[in-house]
C-alpha positions as CSV (number, residue, x, y, z in Angstrom):
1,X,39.2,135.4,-66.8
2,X,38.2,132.1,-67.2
3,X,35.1,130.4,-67.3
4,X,33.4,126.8,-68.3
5,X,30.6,124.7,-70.4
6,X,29.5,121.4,-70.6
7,X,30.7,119.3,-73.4
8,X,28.8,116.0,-74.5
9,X,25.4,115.2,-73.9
10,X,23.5,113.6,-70.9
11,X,23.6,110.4,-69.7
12,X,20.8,107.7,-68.9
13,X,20.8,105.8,-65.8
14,X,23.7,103.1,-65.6
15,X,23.5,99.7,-67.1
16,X,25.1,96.7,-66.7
17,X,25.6,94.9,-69.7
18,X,24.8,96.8,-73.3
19,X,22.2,99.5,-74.0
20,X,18.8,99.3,-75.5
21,X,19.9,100.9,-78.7
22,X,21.4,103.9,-77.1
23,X,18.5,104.9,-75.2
24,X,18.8,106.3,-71.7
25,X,17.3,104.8,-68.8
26,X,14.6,107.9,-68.8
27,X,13.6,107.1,-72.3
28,X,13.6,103.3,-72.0
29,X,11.2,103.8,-68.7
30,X,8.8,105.7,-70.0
31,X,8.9,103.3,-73.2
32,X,8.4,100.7,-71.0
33,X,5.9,102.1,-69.3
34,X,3.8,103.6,-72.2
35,X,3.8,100.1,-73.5
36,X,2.2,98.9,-69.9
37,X,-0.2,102.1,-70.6
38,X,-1.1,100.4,-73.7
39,X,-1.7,96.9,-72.5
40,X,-4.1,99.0,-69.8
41,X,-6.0,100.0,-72.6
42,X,-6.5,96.8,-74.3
43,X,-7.5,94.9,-70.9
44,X,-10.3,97.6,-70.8
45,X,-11.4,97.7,-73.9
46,X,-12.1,94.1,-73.6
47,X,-13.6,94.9,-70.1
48,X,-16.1,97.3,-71.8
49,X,-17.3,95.2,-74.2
50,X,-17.3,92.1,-71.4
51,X,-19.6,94.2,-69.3
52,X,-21.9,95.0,-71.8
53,X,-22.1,91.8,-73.2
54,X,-22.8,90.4,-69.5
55,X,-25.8,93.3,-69.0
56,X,-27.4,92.7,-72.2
57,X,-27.5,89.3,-71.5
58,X,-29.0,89.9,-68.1
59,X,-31.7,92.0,-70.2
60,X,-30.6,95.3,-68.6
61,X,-29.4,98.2,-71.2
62,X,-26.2,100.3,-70.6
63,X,-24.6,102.2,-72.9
64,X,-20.5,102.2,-74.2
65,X,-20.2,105.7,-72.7
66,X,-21.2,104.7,-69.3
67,X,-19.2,101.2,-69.7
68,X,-15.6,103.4,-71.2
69,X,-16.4,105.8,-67.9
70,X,-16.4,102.9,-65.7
71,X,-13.3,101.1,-67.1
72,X,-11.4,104.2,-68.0
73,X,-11.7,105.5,-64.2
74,X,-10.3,103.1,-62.9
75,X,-7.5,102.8,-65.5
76,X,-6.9,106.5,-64.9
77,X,-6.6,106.1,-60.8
78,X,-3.9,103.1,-61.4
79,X,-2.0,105.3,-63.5
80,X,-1.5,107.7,-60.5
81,X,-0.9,104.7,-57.9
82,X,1.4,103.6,-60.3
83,X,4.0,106.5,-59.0
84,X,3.9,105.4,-55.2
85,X,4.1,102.0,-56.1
86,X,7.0,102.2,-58.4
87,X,9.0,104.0,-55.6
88,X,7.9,100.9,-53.2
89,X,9.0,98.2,-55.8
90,X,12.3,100.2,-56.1
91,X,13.3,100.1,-52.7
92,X,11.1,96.9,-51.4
93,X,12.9,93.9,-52.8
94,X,15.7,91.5,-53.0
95,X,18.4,91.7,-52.5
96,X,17.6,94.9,-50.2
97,X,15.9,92.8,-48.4
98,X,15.1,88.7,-48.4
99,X,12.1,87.7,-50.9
100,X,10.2,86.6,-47.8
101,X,10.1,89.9,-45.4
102,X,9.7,91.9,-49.6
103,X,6.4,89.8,-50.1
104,X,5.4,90.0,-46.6
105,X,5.1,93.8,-46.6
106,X,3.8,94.0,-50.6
107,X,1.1,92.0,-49.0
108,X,0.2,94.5,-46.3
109,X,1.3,97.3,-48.9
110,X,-1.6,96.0,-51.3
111,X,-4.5,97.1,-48.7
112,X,-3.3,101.0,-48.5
113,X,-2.9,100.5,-52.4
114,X,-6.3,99.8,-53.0
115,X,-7.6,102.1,-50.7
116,X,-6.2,104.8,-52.9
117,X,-6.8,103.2,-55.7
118,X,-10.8,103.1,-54.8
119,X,-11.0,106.8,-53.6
120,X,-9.2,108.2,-56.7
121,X,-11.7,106.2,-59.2
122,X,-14.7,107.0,-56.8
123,X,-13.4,110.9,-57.1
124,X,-13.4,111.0,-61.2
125,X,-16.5,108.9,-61.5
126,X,-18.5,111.6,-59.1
127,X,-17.1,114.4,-61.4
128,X,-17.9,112.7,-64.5
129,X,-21.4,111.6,-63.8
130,X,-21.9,114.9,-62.3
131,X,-20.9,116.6,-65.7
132,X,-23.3,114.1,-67.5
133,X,-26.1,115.9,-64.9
134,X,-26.5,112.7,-62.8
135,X,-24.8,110.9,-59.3
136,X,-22.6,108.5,-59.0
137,X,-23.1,105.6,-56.2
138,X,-20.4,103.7,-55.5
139,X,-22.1,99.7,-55.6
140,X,-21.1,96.3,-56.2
141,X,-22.7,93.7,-57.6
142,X,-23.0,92.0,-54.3
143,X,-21.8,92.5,-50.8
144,X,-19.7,95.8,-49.7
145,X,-18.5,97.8,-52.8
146,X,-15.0,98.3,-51.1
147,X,-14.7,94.4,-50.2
148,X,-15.6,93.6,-54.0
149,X,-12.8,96.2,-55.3
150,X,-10.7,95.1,-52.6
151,X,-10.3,91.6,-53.9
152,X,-10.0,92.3,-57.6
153,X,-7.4,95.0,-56.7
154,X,-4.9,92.0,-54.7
155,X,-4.5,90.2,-57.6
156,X,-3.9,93.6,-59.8
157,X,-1.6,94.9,-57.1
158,X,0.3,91.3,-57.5
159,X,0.7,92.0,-60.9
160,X,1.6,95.5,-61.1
161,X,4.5,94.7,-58.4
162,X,5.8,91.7,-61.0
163,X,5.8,94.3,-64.1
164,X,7.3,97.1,-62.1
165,X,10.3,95.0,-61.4
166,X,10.3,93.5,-65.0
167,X,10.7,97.0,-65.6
168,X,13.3,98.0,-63.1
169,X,15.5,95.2,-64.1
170,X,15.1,95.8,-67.9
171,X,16.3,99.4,-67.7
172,X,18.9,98.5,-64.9
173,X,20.5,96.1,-67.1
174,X,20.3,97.2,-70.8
175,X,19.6,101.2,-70.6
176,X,22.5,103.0,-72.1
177,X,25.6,103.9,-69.9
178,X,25.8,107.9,-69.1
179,X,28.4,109.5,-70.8
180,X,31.2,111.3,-69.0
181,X,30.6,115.1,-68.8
182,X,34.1,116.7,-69.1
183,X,34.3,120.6,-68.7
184,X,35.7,122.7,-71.3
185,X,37.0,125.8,-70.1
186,X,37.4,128.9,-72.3
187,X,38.8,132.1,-71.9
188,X,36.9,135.2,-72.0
189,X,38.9,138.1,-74.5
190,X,37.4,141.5,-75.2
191,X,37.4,142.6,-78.6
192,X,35.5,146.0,-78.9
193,X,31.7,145.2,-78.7
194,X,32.6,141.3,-78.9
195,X,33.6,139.1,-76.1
196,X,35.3,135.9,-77.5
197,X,35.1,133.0,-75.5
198,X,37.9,131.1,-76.6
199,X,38.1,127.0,-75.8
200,X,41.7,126.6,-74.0
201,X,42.5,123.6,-76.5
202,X,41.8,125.6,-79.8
203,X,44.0,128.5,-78.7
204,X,47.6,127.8,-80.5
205,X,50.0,129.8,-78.6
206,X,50.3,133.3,-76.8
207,X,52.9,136.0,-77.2
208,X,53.7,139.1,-74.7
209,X,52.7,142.2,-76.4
210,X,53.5,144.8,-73.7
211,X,50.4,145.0,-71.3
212,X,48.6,143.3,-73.5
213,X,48.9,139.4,-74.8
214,X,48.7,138.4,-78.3
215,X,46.5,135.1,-78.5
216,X,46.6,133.2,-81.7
217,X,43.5,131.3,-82.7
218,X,42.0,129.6,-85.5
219,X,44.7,131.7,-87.6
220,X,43.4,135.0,-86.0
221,X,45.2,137.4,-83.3
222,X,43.7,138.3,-80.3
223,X,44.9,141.3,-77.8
224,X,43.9,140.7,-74.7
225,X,44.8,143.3,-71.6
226,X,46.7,140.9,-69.5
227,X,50.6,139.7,-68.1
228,X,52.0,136.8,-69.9
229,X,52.9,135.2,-66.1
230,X,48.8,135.4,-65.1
231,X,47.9,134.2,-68.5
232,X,50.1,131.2,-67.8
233,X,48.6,130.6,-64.5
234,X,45.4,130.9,-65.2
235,X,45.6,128.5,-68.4
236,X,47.6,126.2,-66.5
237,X,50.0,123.0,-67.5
238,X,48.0,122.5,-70.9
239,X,50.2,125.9,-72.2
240,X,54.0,125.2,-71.6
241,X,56.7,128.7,-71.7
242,X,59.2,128.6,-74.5
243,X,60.6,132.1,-74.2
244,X,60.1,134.8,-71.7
245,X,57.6,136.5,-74.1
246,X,55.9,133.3,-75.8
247,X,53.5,130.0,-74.0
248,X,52.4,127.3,-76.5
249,X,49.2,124.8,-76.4
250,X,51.6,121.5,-75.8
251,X,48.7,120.0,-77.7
252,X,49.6,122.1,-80.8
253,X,53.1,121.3,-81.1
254,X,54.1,118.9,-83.7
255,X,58.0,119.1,-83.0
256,X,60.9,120.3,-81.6
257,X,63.8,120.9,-83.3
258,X,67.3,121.9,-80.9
259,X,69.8,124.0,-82.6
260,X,74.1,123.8,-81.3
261,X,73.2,127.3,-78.9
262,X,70.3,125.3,-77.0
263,X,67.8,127.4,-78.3
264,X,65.1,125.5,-79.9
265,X,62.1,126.3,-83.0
266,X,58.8,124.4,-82.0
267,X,56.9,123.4,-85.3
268,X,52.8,123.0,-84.4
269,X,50.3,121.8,-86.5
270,X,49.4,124.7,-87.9
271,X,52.7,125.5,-89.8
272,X,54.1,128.5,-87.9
273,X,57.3,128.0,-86.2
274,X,58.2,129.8,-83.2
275,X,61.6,130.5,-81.9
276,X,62.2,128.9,-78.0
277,X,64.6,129.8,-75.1
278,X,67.4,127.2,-74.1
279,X,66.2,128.1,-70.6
280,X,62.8,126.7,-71.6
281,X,63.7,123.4,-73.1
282,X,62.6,121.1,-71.0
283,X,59.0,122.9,-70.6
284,X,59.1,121.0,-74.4
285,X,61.1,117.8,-73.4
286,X,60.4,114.7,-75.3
């Protein structure tokens, strides 16, 4: 019997023109995006440092712990929002759609956003401060908390939507093409306690040995309980009959020499010549 593996090795996502050095789309996405992570962490380490700066010159005392909690919170929360929103920049855009009716609904989009955005660092801020044996109140500055979070989140929204397509576009166009998955089917051959799986294309040729076949490969022989006629159809029109008793890989031949009678000898790359059936010849033609 037969059976079949995967040869090669996966592909990335399509691109259009080049690669990125060979890297898939997966691995040029999360590249991308691990730089974006990066960038997130700068922008809050100068956050941190802003807000402290501000309280101590307002003559109130905080500390970096409380300041890295606030900032890394929220940093934490985009990250998450970041999967719903890449799926909405994906499918929300031009051309899908004109660039007027795509901004029109990012706009409304950017409310929900924040909204989850706001719950989710509201969430690990009450379990951190709890852990630190203290509460958490959600408070602004001045005004409602969610208005104030509201408005910085719009323009972080807008921003986010603009990288997210950067992104998009960047792996779209220069991730490396998949390559083709072909199938390589093998045949399986008992040897005692050993199965063999033998690849079709490395086996040389095949000879009828009674109710057994005689499979030659990689300069060994094989028996294998089988007909020579169900061998041949189950290897198919890579294996071509010469002789009653005898198939060859077609791949393996190197040439064919015709004698006066008809009969033929069929010289393959290995060295061994085998002995063909005029009635066979033109299973070997040109």
């Amino acid at each position: 019997m037969t059976d079949e593996e995967a040869r090669g090795t996966n592909g990335g996502g399509a691109g259009t023109s080049g690669s990125a050095g060979g890297l898939s789309a997966r691995a040029l996405t999360a590249m991308l995006l691990g730089a974006m992570f990066l960038f997130g962490l700068v922008r809050i380490a100068a956050n941190v440092y802003s807000y402290i700066a501000d309280r101590e010159g307002a003559g109130l005392a905080t500390s970096q712990t409380i300041a890295w909690m606030l900032e890394g919170s929220s940093l934490v929360a985009w990250a998450i929002m970041l999967i719903p929103c890449w799926f909405t920049v994906q499918y929300i855009r031009p051309p899908r759609m004109s660039l007027l009716a795509a901004v029109a609904i990012h706009a409304l989009l950017a409310i929900p956003v924040s909204l989850g955005h706001v719950a989710l660092m509201v969430a690990f801020r009450a379990v951190l401060w709890w852990a630190m044996g203290m509460d958490y109140h959600f408070t602004a500055p001045q005004g409602s908390p969610l208005v104030y979070e509201l408005r910085k989140d719009l323009s972080a929204y807008v921003e986010l939507v603009f990288i997210l397509f950067l992104v998009q576009w960047l792996v779209a166009r220069y991730s490396a093409p998949p390559v083709a998955r072909t199938e390589r089917r093998t045949l399986a051959v008992g040897d005692g306690s050993v199965t063999h799986h033998l690849p079709l294309d490395e086996i040389e040729h095949v000879t009828a040995a009674g109710n057994y076949v005689e499979i030659a490969w990689r300069g060994e022989r094989l028996l294998h309980r089988a007909t020579l006629s169900a061998l041949e159809a189950e290897l198919g029109p890579a294996f071509a009959r010469i002789h009653r008793s005898r198939l060859v890989n077609r791949t393996s031949v190197r040439r064919v020499v015709t004698h006066k009678s008809g009969d033929f000898d069929v010289e393959l790359e290995s060295g061994e010549t085998l002995r063909g059936s005029r009635r066979y010849r033109e299973n070997v033609a040109g």
